[in-house]
N, CA, C and O of each residue as an XYZ file, in Angstrom:
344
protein
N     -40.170      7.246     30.658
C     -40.351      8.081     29.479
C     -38.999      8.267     28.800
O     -38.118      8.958     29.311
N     -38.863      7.670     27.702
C     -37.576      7.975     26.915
C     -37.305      9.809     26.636
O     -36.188     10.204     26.970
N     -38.100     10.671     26.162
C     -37.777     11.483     26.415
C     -38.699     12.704     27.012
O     -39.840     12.375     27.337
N     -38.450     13.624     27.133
C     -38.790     14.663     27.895
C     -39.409     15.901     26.923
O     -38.982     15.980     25.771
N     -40.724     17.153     27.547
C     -41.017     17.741     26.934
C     -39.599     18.818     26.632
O     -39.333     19.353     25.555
N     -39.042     18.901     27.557
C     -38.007     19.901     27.341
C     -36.662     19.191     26.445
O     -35.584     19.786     26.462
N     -36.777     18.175     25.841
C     -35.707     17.197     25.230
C     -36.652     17.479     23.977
O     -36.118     18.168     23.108
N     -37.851     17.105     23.750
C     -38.399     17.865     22.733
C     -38.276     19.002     22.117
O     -37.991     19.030     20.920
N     -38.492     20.221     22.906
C     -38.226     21.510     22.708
C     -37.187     22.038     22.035
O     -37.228     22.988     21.253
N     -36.200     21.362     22.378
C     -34.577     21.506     22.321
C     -34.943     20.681     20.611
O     -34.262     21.188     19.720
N     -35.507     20.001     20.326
C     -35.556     19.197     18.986
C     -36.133     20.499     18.225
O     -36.110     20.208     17.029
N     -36.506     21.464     18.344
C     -37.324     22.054     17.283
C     -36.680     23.394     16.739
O     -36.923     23.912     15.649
N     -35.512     24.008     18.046
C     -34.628     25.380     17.272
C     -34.118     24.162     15.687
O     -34.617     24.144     14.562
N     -33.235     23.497     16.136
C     -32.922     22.826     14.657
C     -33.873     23.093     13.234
O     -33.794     23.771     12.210
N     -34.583     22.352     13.705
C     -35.584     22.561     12.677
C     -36.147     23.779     11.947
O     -36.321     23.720     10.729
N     -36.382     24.667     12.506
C     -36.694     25.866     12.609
C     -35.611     26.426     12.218
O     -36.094     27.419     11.674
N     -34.496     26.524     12.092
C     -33.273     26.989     11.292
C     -33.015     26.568     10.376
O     -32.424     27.231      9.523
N     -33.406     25.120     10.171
C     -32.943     24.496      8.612
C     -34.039     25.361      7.692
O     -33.592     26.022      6.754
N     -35.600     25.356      7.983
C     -35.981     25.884      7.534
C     -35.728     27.147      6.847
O     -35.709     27.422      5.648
N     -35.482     28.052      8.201
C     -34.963     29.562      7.812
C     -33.963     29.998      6.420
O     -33.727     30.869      5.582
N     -33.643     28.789      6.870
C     -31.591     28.780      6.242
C     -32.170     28.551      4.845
O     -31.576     29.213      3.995
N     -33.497     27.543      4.217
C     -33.571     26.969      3.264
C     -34.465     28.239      2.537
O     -34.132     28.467      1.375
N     -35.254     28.848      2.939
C     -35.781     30.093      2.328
C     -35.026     31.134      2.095
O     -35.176     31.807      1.075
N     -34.011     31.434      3.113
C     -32.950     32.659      2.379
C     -32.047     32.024      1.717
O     -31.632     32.579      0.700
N     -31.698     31.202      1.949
C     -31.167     30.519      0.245
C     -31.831     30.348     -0.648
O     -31.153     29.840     -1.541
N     -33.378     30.567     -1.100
C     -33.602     30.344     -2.035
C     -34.198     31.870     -2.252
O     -34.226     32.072     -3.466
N     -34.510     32.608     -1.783
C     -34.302     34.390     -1.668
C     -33.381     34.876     -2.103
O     -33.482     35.672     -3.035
N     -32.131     34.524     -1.527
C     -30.376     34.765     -1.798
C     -30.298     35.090     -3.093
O     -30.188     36.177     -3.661
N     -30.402     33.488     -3.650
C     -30.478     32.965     -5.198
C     -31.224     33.769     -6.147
O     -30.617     34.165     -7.142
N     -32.566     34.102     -5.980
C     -33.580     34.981     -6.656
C     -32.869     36.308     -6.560
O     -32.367     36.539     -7.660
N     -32.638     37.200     -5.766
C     -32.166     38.368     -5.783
C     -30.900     38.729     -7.003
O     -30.948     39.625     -7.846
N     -29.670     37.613     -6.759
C     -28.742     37.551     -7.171
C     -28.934     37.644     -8.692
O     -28.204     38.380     -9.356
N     -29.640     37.109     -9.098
C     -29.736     36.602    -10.477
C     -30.961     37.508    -11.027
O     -31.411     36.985    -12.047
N     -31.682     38.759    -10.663
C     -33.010     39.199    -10.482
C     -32.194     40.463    -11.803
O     -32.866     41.154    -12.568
N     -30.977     40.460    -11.753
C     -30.505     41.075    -12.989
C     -30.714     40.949    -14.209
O     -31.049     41.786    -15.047
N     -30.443     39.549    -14.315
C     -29.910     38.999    -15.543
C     -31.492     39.074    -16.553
O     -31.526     39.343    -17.754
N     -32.596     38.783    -15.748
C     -33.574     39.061    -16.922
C     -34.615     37.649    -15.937
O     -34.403     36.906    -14.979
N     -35.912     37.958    -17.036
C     -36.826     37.095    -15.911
C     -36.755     35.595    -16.599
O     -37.637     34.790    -16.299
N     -35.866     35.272    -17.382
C     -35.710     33.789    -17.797
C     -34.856     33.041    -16.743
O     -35.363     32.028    -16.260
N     -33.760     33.372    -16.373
C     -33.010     33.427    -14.969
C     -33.836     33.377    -13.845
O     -33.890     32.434    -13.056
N     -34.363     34.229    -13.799
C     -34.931     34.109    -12.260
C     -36.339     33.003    -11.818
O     -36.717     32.502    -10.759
N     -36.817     32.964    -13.221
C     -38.022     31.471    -13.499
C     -36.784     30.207    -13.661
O     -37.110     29.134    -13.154
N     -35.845     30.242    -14.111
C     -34.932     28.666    -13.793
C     -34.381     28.490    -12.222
O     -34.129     27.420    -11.669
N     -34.251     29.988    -11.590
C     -33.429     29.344    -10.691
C     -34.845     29.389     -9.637
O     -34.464     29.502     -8.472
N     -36.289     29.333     -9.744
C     -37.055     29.369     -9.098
C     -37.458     27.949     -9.471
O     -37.827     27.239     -8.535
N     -37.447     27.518    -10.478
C     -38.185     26.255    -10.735
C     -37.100     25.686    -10.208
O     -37.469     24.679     -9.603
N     -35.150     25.930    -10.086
C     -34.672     24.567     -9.455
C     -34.936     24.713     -7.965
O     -34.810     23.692     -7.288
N     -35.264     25.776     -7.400
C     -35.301     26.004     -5.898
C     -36.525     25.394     -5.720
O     -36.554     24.471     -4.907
N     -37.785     25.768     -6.429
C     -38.806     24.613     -5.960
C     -38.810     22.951     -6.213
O     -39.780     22.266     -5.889
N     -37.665     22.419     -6.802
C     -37.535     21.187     -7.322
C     -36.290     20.470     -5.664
O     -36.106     19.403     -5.078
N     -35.966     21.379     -5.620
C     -34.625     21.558     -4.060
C     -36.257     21.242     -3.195
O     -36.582     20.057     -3.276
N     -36.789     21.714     -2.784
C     -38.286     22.316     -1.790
C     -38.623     20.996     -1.749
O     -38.637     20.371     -0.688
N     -38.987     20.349     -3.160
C     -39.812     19.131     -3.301
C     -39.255     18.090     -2.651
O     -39.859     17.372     -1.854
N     -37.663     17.940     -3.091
C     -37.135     16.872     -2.811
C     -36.654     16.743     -1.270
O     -36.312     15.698     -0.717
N     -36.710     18.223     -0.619
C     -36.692     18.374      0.794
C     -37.436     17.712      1.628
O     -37.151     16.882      2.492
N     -38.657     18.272      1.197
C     -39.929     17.876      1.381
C     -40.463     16.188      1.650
O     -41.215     15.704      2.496
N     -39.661     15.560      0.467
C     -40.374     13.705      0.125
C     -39.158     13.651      1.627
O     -39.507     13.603      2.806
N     -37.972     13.674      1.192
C     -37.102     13.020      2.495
C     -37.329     13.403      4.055
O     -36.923     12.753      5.018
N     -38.068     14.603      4.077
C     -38.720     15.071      5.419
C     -39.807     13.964      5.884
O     -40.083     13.476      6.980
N     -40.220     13.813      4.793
C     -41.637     12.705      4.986
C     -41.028     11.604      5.428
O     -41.151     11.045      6.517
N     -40.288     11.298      4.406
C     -39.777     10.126      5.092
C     -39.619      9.547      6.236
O     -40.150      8.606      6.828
N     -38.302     10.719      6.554
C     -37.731     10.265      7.948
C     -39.017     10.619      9.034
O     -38.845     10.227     10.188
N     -39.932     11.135      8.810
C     -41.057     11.646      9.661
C     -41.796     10.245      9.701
O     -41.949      9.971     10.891
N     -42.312      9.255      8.908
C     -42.663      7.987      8.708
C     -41.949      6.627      9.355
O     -42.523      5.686      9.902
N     -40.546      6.806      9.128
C     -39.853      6.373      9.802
C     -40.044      6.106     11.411
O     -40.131      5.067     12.064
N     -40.074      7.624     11.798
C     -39.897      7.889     13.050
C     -40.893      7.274     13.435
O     -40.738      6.193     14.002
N     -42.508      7.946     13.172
C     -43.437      7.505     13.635
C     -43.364      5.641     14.062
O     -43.317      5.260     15.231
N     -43.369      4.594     12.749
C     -43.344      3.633     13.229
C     -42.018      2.925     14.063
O     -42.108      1.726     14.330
N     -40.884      3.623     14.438
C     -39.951      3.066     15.174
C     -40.585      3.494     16.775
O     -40.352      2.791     17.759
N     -41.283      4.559     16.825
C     -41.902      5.459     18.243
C     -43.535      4.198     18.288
O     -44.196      3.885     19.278
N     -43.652      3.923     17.384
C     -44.842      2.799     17.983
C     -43.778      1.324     18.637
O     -43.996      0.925     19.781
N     -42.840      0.747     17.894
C     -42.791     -0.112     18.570
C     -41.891     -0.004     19.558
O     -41.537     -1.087     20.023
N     -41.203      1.355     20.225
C     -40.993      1.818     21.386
C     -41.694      1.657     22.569
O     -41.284      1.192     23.632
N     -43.480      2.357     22.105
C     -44.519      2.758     22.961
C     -44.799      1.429     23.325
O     -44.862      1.079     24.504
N     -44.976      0.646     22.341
C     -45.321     -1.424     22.435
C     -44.458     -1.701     23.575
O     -45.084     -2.503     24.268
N     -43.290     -1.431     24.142
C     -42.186     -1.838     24.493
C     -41.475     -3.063     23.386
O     -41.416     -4.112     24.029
N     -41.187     -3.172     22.636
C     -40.759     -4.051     21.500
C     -39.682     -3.379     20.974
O     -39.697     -3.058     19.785
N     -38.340     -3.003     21.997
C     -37.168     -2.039     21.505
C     -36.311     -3.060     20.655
O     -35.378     -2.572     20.017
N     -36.536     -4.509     20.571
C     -35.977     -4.977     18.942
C     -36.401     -4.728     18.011
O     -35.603     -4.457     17.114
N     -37.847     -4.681     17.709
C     -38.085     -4.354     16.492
C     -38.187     -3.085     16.033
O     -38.712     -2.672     14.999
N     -37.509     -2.378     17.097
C     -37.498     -0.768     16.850
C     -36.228     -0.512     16.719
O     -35.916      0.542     16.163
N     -35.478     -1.168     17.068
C     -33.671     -0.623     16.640
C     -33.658     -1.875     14.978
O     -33.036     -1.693     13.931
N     -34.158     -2.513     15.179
C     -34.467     -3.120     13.368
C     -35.340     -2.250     12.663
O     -34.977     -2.424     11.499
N     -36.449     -1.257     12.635
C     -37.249     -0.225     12.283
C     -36.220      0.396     12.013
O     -35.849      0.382     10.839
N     -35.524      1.054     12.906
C     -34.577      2.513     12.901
C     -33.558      2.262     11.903
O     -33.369      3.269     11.222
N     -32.769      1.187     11.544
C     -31.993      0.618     10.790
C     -32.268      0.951      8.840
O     -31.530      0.416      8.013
C-alpha cells in the first residue's frame, strides 16, 4: 500500500486550513471596505467570488489529475503514472 489511512489523515488539516484561511480572507476584505458604501463591498465580493471560481477550476484539476495518476498506480503501471503526474 503506497499510503496509509493515517498518511491520509495527515493530508486533510492542510486542506482544511487553506480553506479556512480563504473565507476569512474574503470576510477580512468585506468588513474592511463595509464603510466605504455598498458599491465597494459588491466589487470586492464579485472579485472574491471570481478568486473562489478560479480556486475552485484548479482544485478540480489537480483533483483529476490525481485521480488518473492513482489509477495507473492501482494498475501497477508506475511509468505511466510518473508520465501522468508530469
Amino acid at each position: 500500500m503506497l499510503f496509509t489511512n493515517k498518511d491520509l489523515k495527515k493530508l486533510i488539516i492542510p486542506l482544511v486550513l487553506e480553506q479556512a484561511l480563504a473565507i476569512t480572507v474574503g470576510m477580512a476584505d468585506t468588513m474592511m471596505i463595509s464603510s466605504v458604501g455598498e458599491a465597494a463591498v459588491s466589487g470586492v465580493s464579485l472579485v472574491d467570488m471570481l478568486n473562489n471560481l478560479i480556486i475552485s477550476v484548479l482544485a478540480a484539476l489537480a483533483t483529476g489529475g490525481s485521480v488518473v495518476t492513482s489509477q495507473f498506480l492501482g494498475a501497477g503501471r508506475e511509468g505511466e503514472a510518473c508520465r501522468s503526474a508530469r
